[in-house]
Backbone as JSON, one array per atom type, in Angstrom:
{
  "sequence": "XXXXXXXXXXXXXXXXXXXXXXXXXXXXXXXXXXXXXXXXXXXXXXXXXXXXXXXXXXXXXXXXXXXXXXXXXXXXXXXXXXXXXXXXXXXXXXXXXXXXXXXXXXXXXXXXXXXXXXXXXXXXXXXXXXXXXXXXXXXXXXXXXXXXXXXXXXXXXXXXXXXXXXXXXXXXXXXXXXXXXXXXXXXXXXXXXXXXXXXXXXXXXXXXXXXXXXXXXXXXXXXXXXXXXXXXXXX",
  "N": [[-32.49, 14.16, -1.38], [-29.79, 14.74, -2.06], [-28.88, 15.29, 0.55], [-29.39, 12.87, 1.76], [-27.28, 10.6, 0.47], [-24.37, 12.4, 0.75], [-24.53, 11.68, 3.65], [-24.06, 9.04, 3.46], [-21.83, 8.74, 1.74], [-20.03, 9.75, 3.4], [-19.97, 7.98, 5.42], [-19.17, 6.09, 4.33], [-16.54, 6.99, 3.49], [-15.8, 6.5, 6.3], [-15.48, 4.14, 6.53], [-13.82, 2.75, 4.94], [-11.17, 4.09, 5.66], [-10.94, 2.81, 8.15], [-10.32, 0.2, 7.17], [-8.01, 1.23, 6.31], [-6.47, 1.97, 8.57], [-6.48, -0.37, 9.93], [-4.77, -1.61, 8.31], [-2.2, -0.61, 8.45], [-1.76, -1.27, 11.14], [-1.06, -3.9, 10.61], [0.97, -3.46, 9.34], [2.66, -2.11, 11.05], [3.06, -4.49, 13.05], [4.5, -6.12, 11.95], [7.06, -4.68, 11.94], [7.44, -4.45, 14.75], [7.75, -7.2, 15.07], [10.45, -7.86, 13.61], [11.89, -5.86, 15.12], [12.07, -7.23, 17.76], [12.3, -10.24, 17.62], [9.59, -11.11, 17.49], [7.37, -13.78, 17.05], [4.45, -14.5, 17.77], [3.49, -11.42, 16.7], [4.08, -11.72, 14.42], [2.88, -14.0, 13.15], [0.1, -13.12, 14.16], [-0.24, -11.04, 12.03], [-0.73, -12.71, 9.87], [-2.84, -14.36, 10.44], [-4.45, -12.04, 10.78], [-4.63, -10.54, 7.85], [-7.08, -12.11, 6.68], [-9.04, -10.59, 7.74], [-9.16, -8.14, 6.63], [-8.95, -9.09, 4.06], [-11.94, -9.21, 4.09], [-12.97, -6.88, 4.56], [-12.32, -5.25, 2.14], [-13.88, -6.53, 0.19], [-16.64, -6.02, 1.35], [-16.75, -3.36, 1.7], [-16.55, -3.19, -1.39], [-19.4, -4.21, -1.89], [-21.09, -2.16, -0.54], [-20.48, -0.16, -2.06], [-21.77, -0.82, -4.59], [-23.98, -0.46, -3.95], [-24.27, 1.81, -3.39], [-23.87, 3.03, -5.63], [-25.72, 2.29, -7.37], [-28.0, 2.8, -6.52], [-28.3, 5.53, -5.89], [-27.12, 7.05, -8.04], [-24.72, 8.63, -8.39], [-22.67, 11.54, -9.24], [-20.34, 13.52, -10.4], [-18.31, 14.73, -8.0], [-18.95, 12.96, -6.15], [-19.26, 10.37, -7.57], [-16.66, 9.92, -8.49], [-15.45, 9.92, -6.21], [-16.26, 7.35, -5.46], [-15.46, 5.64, -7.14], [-12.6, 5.78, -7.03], [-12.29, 4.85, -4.54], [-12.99, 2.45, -4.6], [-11.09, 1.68, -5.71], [-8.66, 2.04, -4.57], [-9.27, 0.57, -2.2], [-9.05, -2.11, -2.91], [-6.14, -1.93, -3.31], [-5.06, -1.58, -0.61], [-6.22, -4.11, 0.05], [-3.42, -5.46, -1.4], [-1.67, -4.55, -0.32], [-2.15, -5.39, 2.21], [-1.44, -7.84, 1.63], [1.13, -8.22, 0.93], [2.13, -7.74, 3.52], [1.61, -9.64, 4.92], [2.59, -11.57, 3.52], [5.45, -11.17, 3.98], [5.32, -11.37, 7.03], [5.29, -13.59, 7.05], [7.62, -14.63, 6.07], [9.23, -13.69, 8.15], [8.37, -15.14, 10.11], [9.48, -17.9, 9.18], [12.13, -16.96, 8.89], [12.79, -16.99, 11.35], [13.5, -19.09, 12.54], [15.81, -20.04, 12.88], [17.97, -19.62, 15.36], [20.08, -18.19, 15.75], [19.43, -16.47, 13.99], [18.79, -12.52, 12.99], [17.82, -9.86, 12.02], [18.57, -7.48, 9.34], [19.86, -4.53, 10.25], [19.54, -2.37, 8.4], [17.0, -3.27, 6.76], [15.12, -3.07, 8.83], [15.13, 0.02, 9.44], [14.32, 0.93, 6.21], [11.47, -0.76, 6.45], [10.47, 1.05, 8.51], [10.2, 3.83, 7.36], [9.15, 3.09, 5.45], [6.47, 2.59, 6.37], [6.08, 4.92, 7.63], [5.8, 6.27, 5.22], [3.37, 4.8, 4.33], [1.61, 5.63, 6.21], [1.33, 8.95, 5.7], [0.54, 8.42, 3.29], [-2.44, 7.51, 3.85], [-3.08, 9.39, 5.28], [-3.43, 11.15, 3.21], [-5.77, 10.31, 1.67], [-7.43, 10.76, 3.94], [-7.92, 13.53, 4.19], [-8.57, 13.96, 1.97], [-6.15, 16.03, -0.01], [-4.39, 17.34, -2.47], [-1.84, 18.66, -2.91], [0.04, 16.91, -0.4], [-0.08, 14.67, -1.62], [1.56, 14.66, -3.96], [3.96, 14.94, -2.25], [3.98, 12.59, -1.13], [4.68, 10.61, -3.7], [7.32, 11.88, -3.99], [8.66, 11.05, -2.0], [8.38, 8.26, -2.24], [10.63, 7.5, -3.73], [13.03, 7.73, -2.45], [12.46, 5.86, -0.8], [13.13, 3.81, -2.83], [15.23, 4.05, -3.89], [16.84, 3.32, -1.52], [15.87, 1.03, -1.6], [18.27, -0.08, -3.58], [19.95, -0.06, -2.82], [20.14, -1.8, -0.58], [19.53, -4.11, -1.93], [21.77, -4.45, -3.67], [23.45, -4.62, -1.17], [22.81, -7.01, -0.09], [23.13, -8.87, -2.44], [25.9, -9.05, -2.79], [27.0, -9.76, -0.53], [25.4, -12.3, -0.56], [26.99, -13.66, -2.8], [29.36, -13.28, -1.28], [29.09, -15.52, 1.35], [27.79, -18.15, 0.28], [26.8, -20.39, 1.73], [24.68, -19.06, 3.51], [22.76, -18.73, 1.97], [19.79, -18.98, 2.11], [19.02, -17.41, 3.84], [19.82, -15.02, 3.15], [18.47, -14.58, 0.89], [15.95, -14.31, 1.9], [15.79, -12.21, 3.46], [16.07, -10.1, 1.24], [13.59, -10.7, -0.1], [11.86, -9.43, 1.65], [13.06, -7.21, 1.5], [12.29, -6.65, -1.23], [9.43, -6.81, -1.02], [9.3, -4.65, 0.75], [9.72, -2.3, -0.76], [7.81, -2.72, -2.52], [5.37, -2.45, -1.19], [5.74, 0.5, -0.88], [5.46, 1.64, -3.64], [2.83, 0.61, -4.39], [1.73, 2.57, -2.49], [1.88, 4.88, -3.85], [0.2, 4.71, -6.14], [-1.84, 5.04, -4.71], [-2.47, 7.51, -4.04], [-2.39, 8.27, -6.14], [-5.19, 7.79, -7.49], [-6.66, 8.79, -5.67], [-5.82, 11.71, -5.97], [-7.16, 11.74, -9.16], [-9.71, 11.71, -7.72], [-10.03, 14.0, -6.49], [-9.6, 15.91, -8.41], [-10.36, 14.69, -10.99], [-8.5, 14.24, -12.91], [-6.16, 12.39, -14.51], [-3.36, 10.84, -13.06], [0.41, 10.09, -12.94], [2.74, 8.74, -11.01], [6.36, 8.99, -11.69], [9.04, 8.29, -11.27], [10.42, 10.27, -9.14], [8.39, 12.43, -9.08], [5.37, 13.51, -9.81], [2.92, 13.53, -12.97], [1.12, 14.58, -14.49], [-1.21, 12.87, -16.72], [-1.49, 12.52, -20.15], [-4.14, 12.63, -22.19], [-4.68, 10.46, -24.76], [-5.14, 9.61, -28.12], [-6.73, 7.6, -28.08], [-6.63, 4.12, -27.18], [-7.84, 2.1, -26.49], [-10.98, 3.5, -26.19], [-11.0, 4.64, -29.13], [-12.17, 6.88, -32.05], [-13.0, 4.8, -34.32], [-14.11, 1.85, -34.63]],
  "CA": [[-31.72, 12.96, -1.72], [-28.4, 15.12, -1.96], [-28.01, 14.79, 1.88], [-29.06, 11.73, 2.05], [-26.43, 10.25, -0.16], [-23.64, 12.89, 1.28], [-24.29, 11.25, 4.75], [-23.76, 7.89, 3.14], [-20.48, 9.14, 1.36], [-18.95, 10.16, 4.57], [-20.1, 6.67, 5.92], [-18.16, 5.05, 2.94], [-15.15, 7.2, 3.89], [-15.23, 6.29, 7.64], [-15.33, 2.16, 6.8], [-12.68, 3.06, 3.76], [-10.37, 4.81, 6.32], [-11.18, 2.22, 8.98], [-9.9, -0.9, 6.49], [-6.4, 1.55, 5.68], [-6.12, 1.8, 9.82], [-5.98, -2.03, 9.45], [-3.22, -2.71, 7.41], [-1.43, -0.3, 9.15], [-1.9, -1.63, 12.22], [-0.55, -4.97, 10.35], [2.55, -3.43, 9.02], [3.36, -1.96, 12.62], [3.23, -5.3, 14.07], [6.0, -6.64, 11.45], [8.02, -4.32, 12.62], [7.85, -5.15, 15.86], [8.72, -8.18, 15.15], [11.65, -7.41, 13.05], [12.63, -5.9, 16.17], [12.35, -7.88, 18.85], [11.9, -11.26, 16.99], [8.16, -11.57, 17.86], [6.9, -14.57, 16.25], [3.58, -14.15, 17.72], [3.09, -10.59, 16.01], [4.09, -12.09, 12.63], [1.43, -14.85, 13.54], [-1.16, -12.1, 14.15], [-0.27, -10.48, 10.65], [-0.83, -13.65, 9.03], [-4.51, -14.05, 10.82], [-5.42, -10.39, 10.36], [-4.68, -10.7, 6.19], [-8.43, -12.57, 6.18], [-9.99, -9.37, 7.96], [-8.88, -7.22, 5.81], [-10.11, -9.52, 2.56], [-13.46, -9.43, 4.12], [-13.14, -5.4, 4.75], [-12.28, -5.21, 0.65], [-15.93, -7.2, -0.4], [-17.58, -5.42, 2.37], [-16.71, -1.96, 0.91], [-16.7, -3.74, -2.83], [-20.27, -4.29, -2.3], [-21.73, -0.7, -0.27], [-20.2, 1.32, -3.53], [-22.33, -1.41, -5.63], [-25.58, -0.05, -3.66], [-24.38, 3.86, -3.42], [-23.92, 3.44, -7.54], [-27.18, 1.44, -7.93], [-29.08, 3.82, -5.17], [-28.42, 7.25, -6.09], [-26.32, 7.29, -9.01], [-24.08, 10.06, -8.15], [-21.97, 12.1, -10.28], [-18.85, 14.8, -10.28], [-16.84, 14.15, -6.81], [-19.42, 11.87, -4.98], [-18.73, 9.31, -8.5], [-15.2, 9.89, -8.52], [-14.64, 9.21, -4.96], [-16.67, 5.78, -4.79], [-14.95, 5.13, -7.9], [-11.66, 5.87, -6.48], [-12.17, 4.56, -3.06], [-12.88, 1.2, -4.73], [-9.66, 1.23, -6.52], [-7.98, 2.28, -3.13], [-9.59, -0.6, -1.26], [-7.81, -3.35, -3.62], [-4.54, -1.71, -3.39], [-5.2, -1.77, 0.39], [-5.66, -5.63, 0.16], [-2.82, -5.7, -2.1], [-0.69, -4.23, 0.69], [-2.06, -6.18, 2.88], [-1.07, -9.78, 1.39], [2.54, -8.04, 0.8], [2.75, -7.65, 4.47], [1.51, -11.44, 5.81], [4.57, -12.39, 3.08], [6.79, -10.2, 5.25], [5.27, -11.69, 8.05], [5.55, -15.4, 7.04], [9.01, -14.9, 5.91], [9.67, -13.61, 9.22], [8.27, -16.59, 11.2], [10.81, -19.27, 8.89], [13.35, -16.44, 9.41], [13.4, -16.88, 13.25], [13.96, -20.91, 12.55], [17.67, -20.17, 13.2], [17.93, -19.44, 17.16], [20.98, -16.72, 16.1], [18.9, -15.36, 13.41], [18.55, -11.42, 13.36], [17.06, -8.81, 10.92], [19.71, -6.65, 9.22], [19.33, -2.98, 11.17], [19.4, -1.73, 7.61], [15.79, -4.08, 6.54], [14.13, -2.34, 9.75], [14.84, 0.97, 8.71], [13.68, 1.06, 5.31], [10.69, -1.01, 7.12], [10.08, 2.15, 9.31], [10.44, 4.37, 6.3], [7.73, 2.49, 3.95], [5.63, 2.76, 7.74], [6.0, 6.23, 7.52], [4.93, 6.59, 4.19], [1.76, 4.68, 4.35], [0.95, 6.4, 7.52], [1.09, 9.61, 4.9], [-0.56, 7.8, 2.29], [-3.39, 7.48, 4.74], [-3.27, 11.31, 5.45], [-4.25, 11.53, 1.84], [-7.13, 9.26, 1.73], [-8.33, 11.39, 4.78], [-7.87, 14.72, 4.23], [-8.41, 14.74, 0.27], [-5.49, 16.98, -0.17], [-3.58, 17.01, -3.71], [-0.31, 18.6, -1.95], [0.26, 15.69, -0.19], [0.32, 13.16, -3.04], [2.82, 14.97, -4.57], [5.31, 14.81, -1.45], [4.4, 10.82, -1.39], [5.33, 10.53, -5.25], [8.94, 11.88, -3.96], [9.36, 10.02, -0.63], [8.74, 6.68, -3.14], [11.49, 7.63, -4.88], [13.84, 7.43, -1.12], [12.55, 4.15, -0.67], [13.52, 3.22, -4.13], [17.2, 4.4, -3.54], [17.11, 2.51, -0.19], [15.98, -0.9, -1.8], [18.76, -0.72, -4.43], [21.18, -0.19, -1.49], [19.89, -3.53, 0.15], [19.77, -5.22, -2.84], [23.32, -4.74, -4.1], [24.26, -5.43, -0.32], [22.41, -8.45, 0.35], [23.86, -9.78, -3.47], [27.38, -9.06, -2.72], [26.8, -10.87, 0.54], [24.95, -13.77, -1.61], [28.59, -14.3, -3.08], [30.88, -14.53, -0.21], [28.52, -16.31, 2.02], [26.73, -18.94, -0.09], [26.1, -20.92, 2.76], [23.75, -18.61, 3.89], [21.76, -18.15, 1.01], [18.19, -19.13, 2.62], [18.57, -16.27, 5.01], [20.16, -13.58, 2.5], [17.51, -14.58, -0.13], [14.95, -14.52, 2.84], [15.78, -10.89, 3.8], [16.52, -9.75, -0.06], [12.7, -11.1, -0.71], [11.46, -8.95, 2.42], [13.4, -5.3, 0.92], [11.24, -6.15, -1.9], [7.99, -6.56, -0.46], [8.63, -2.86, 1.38], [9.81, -1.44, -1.77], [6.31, -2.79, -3.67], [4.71, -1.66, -0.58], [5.96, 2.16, -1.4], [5.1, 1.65, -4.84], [1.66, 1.2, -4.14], [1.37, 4.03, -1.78], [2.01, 5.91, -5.13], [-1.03, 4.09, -6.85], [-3.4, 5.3, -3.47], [-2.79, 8.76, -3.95], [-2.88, 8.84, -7.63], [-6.33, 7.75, -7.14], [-7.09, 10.56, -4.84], [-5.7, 12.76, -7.23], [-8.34, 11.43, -9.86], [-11.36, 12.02, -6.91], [-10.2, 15.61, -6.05], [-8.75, 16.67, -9.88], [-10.92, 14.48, -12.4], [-7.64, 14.13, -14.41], [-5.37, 11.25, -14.19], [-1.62, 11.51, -12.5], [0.88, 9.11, -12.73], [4.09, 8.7, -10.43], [7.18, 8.8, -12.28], [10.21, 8.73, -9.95], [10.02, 11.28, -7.93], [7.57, 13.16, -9.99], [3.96, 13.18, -9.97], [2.69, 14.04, -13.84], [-0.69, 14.75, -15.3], [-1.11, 11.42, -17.46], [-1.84, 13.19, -20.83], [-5.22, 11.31, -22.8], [-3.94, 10.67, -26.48], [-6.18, 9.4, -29.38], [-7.72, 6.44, -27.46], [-6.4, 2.93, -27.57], [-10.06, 1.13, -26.73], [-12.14, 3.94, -27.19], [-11.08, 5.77, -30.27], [-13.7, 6.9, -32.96], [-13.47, 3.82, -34.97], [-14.27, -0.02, -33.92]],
  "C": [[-30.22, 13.22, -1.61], [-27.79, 14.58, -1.27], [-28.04, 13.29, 2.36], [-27.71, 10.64, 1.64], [-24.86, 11.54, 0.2], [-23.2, 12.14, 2.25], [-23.81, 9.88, 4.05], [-22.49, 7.82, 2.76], [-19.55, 8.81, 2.57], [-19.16, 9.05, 5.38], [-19.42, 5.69, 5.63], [-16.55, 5.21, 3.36], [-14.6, 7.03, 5.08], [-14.68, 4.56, 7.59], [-13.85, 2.17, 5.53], [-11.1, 3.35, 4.59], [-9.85, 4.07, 7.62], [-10.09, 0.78, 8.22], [-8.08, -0.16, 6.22], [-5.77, 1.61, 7.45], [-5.26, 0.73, 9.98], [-5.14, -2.43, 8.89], [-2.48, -1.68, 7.65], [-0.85, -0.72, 9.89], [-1.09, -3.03, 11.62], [0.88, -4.7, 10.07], [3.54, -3.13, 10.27], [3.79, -3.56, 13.6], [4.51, -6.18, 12.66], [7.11, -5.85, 11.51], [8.35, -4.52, 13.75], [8.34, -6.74, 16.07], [10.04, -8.66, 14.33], [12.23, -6.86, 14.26], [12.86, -6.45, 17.32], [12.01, -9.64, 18.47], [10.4, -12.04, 17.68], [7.78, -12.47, 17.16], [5.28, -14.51, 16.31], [2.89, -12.97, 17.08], [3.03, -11.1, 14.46], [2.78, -12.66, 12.69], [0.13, -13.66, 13.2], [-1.51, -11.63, 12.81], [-0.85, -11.45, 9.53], [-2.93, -13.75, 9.32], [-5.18, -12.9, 10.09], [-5.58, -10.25, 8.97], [-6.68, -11.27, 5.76], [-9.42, -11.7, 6.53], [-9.84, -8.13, 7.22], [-9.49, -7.5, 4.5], [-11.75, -8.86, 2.85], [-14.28, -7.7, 4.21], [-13.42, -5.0, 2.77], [-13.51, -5.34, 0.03], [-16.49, -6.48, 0.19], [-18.02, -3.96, 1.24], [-17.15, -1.94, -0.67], [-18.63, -3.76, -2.52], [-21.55, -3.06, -1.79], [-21.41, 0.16, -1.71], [-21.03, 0.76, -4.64], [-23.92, -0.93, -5.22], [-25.36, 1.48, -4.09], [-24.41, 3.69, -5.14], [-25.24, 3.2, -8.1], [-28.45, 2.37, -7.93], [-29.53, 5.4, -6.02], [-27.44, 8.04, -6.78], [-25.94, 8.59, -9.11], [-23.09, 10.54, -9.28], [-21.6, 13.01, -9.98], [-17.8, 14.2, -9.21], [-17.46, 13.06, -6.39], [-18.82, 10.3, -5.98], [-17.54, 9.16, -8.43], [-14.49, 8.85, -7.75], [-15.25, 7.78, -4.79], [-16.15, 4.94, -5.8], [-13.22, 4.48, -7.41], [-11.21, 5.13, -5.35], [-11.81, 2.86, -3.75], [-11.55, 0.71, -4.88], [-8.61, 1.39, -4.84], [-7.95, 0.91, -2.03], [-8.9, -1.78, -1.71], [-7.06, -2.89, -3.51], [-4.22, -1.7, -1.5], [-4.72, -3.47, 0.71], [-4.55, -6.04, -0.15], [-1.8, -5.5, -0.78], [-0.61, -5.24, 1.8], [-1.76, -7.65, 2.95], [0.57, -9.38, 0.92], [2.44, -7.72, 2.58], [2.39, -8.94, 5.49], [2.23, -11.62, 4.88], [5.07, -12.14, 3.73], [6.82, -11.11, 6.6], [5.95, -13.78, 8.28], [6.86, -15.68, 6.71], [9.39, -14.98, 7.34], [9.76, -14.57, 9.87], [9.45, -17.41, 10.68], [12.15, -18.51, 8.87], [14.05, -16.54, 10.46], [13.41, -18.88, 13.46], [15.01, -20.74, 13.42], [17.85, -19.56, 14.33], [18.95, -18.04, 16.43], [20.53, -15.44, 15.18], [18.76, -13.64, 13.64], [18.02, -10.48, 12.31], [18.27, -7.85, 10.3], [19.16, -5.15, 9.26], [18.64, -2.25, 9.29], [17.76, -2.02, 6.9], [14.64, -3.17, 7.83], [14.01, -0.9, 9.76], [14.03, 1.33, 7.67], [11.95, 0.65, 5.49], [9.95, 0.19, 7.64], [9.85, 2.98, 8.43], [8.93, 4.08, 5.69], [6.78, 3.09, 5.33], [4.67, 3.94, 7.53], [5.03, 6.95, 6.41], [3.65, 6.23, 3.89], [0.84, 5.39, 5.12], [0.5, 7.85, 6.63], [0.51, 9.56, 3.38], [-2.02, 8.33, 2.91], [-3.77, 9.06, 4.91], [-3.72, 11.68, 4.05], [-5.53, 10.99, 1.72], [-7.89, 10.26, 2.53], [-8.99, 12.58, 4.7], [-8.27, 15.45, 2.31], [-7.23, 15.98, -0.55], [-4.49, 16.92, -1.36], [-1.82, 17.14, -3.01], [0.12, 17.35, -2.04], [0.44, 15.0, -0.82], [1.25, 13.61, -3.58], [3.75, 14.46, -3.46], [5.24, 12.91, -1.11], [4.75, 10.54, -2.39], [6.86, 10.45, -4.95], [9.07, 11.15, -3.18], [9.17, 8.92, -1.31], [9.82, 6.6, -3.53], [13.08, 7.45, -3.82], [13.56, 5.93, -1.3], [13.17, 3.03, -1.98], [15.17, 2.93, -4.05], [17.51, 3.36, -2.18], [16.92, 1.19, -0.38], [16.94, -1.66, -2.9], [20.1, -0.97, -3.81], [21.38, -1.57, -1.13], [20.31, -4.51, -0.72], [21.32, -5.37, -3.34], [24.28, -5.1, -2.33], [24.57, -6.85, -0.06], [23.14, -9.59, -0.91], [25.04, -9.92, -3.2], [27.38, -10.36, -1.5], [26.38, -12.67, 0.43], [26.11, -14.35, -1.99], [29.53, -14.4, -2.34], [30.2, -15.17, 0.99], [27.58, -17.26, 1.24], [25.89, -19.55, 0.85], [24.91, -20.41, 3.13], [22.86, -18.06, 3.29], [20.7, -18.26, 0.9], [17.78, -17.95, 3.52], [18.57, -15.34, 3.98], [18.96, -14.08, 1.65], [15.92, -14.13, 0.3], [14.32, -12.99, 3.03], [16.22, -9.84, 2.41], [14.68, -9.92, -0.27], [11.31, -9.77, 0.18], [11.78, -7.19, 1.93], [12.43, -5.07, -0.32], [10.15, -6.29, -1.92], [8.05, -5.15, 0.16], [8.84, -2.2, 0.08], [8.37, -1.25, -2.81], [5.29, -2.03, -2.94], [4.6, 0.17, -0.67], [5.17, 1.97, -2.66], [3.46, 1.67, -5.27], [1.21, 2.27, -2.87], [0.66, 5.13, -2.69], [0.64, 5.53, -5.56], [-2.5, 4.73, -5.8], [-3.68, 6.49, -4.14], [-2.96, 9.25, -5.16], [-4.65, 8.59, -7.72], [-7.22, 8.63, -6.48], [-7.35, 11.79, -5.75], [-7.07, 12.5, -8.46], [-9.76, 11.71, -8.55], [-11.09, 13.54, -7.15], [-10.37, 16.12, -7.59], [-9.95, 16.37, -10.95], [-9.97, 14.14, -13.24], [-6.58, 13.12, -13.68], [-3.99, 12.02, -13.88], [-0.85, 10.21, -12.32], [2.49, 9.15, -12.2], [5.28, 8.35, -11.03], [8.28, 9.06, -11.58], [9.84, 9.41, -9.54], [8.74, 12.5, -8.17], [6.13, 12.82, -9.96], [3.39, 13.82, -11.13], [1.34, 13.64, -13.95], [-0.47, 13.71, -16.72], [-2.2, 12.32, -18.43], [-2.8, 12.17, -21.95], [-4.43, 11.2, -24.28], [-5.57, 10.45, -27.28], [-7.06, 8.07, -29.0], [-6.84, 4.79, -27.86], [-7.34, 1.88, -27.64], [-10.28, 1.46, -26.92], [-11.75, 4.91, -28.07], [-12.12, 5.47, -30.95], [-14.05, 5.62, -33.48], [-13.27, 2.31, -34.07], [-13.45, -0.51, -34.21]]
}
């Protein structure tokens, strides 16, 4: 039964791994159209958001058979525990990047419209980091989650940059306060996007470890149990 339920695991982690491809593949195409004002890629991003829901249930309901099936326990529990939690923060990413995308489209209203270089950076950046998110998910590797914990903590610094630009800018251009609010709303969709990166790999960390970890700026700490807040001794 072991192997049978092994092979199934590693079946879980190919369609698991397959769904984080996917909203990759979605955030790449809002960059491209951040750079070359693709409206059709945004478009696409906006579509692709409902294949990705349907990836979420899919997976949501194989970990409801593997638990049912062959009620596993130590790593195999962990990880279908884990994965689940992974797979919503997946979706989660993925309905922060059809915002991105749908901003984009009523961004490119304005024929002279343009992206501010500094918005496609940080863009590339978050990219980066999911792309190494992903390398955790794959590879099970604790390392790694630590060095995404700190690279959150860049993107953090880089969206308070934007934000105190784009505000200053808010005050001597009112006029243009549908765009700056537009591209102010977009630094913080990549910044939430980092933020759950952090949330993937703490999850990881709980498959490989068993013991909770929670991202604190740049810091990745062992989330210490106390005296229980639901389940302590008494009712």
């Amino acid at each position: 039964m072991k192997w049978l339920l092994d092979q199934k695991i590693e079946r879980f982690k190919k369609a698991l791994m397959k769904m984080g491809w996917f909203a990759e593949k979605m955030m790449i195409r809002v960059i491209e159209s951040m750079e070359s004002r693709q409206i059709v890629a945004a478009k696409q991003v906006v579509e692709d958001d409902d294949m990705l829901d349907a990836m979420e249930v899919e997976l949501r309901e194989e970990a409801t058979v593997l638990l049912g099936t062959y009620t596993p326990t130590g790593f195999n529990l962990r990880f279908i525990v884990s994965s689940l939690e992974v797979a919503n923060i997946l979706e989660k990413i993925g309905d922060k990047t059809r915002r991105m995308a749908q901003l984009l489209i009523s961004f490119y209203r304005e024929q002279s419209a343009s992206i501010d270089p500094n918005i496609v950076r940080m863009a590339k950046n978050v990219a980066t980091l999911f792309r190494e998110t992903l390398g955790v998910v794959a590879d099970m590797q604790s390392e790694r989650a630590f060095e995404v914990c700190t690279r959150d903590e860049e993107i953090d610094e880089l969206f308070e940059e934007m934000r105190s630009e784009l505000t200053n800018l808010l005050k001597e251009k009112p006029e243009q306060s549908e765009r700056i609010l537009c591209l102010l709303e977009i630094a913080q969709e990549l910044e939430e996007v980092a933020d759950l990166c952090t949330n993937v790999v703490e999850s990881v960390l709980y498959a490989v470890s068993g013991s909770n970890y929670k991202c604190f700026r740049d810091q990745m700490k062992l989330f210490k149990k106390g005296e229980g807040v639901l389940f302590g001794d008494s009712d």
